[in-house]
Each structure stands twice: as structure tokens, then as C-alpha cells.
N, C-alpha and C positions, 0 to 999 in steps of 0.2 A: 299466361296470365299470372301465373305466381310467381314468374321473376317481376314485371311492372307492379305489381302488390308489395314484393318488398323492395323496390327499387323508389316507392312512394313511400312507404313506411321511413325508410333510412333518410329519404330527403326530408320527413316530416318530424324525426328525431334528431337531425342536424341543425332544422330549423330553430326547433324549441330550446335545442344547448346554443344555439347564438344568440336568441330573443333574451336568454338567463343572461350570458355571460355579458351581453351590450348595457341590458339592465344592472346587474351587478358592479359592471367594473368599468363600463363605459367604451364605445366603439371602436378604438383601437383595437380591442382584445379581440375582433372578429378575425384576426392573425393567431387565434388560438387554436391549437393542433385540432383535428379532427377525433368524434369516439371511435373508428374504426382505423384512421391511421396516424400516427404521430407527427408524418412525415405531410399528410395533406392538411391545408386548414376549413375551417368549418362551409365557408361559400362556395370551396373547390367541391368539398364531400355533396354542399345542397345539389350547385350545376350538375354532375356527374350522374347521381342516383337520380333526379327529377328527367333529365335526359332519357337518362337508360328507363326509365319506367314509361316516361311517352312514347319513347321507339318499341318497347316489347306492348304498350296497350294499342298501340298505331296498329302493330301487326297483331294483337288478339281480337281484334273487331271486324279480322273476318272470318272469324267463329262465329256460328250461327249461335253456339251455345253460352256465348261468355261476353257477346260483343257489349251486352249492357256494362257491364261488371268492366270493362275495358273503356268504354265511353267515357265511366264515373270517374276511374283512374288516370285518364287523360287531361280530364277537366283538373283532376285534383291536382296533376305535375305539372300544368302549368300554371297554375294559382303559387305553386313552390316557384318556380322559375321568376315571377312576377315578383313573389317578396325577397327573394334572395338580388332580382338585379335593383329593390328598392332599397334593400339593405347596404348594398356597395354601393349606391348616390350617395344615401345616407354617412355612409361610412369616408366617401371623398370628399364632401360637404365638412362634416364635424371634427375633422382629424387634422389637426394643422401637420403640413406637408407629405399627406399623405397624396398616395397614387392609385388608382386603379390598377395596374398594374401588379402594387401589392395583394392585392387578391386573388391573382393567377399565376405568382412564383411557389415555388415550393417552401416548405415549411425553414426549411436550413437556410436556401438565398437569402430570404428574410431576413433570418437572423442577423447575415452575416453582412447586412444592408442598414441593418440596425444599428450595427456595433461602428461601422464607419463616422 
């Protein structure tokens, strides 16, 4: 339970620095590094952690003693999951020649896709 605890926590902390940074500087910048790695960016870090939190509350809910607390956490990573794939429409929608794709390279391809 307390890895899907903070495996929702980080996807819900990913979410809030892209909903800033889209707000702020406009949806390109969701190619902005992630807080925990430089090298991933922020949709990578949501997918990953909201993933990981539904697969470890998947398998805490057959704890007699937690399965609530596991149910709620499941509901919650994939409400994460939902805004993060409405965040990349959004993102391949508003971004003139942008790719989906760009979402699921590493932070350096990017770049160096950029520079081209």
C-alpha cells in the first residue's frame, strides 16, 4: 500500500507542475524535465507513477485490511491516467507540429529533434 500511496502522490505532484507549467508558459513546455528526473519529462513521470500506484493498489486489495485505502488509490491513478492522456490530445491538438510521440521520447531525443 505505501508504494501505490506514493506512486499517486508523485503522479499527483507531476500533474500539478504540468497543469503550472501549460498554464504559465503554454503546452509545448509539457517536454519540460520531470521533479524527480531531468532526463524524463513530466507525462512520462505522470504514466509511470499512476501505473505503478494501480498495479501495487491492484494487488493491495487483497488485504483484508487495506483493500479500502487501495480501492481509493486506484480510483485516484486512474483519474491521473485520464488527465495525463487528456493532457497529450490537448498537447497534440495546440502545438503546431507537434507528435505524440514527443511525449514518449526521452528528455535528450527531444532535444536533439528540436535542434534539427
Amino acid at each position: 500500500m505505501l508504494f501505490s500511496a506514493i506512486g499517486a502522490l508523485w503522479a499527483l505532484g507531476e500533474l500539478i507542475g504540468a497543469a503550472f507549467v501549460s498554464w504559465r508558459s503554454g503546452f509545448e513546455n509539457l517536454l519540460s524535465p520531470s521533479i524527480a528526473d531531468a532526463d524524463t519529462t513530466r507525462l512520462q513521470a505522470v504514466w509511470t507513477a499512476a501505473f505503478g500506484a494501480l498495479i501495487f493498489a491492484f494487488i493491495g486489495r487483497r488485504s483484508i485490511r487495506w483493500w479500502r485505502h487501495a480501492t481509493t488509490i486506484l480510483w485516484i491513478s486512474l483519474a491521473e491516467i485520464i488527465l495525463a492522456v487528456v493532457l497529450a490530445a490537448i498537447y497534440v491538438v495546440e502545438v503546431p507540429e507537434a507528435r505524440i510521440m514527443d511525449l514518449f521520447d526521452n528528455k535528450k531525443t527531444a532535444r536533439v529533434d528540436q535542434q534539427r
